[in-house]
C-alpha positions as MATLAB code, in Angstrom:
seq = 'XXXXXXXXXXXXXXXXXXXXXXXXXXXXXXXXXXXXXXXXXXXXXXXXXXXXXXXXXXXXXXXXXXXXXXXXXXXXXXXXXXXXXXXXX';
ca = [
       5.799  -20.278    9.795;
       3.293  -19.853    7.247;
       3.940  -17.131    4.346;
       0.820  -14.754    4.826;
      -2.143  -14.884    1.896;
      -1.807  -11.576   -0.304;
      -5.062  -10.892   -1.759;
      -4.974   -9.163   -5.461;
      -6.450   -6.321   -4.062;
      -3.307   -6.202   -2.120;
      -0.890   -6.659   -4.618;
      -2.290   -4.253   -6.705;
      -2.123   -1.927   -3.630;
       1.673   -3.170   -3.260;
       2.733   -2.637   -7.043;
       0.896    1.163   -7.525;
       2.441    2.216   -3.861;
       5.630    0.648   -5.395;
       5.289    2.534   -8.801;
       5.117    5.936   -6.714;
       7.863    5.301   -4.984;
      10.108    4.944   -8.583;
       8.354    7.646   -9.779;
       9.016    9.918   -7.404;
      12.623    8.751   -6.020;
      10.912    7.811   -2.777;
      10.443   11.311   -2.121;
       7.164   11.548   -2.184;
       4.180    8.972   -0.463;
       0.924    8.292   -2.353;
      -2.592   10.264   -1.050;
      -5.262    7.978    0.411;
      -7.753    9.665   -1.653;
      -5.859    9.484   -4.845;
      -5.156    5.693   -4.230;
      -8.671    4.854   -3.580;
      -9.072    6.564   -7.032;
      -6.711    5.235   -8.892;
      -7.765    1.666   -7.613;
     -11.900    2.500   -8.474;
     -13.196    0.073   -6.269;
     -15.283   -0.537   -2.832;
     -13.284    1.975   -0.297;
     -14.438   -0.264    2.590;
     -12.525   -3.577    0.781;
      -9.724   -1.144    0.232;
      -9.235    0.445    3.719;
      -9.299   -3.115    5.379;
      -6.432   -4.191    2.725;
      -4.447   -1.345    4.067;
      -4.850   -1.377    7.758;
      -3.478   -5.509    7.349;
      -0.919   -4.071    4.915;
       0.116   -1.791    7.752;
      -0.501   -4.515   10.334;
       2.060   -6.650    8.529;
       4.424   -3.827    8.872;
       4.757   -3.669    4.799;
       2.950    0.340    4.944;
       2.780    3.300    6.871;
      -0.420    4.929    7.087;
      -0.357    8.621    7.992;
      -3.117   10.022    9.782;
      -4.126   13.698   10.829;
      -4.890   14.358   13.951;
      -8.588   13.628   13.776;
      -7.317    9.803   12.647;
      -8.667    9.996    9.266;
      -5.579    8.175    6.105;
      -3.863   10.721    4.821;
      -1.080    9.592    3.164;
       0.445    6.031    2.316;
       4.285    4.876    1.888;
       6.025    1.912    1.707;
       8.017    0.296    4.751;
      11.555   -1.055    3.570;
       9.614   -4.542    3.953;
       6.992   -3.456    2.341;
       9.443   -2.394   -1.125;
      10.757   -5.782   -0.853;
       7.715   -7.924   -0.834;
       6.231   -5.292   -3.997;
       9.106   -5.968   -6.076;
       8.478  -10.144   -4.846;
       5.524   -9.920   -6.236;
       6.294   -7.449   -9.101;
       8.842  -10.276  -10.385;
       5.899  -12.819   -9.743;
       3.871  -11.378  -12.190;
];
């Protein structure tokens, strides 16, 4: 089976998700707002790369009850393929 394409958009996404998770122990999951932010680009580009992120099973998105991101972390999958591409880099 084929390895699935990573855009850069997503392996930025990967590497600051992965960053938070250091930074914080994995105690605490990045804010959809304050990723968006930190990333200063098109939300629309960036909300697609997450929902295949999370389709791929490599992030959890949490959502309030309205459905709206709230909050991002990384899956146990999804800490493995960051540092993958981490060492890539």
């Amino acid at each position: 089976m084929a390895r699935p394409r990573v855009s850069r958009l997503q392996k930025h996404i990967l590497r600051l998700l992965m960053e938070e998770h250091h930074r914080t122990h994995g105690g605490t999951s990045m804010g959809h707002l304050e990723l968006v932010k930190a990333l200063a680009g098109d939300k629309s580009n960036i909300s697609h790369s997450l929902r295949t992120l999370e389709t791929r099973g490599w992030i959890i998105i949490g959502r309030t009850p309205g459905g709206r991101a709230e909050y991002l972390d990384l899956t146990p999958e999804g800490l493995e393929k960051a540092s993958e591409i981490s060492i890539q880099l």
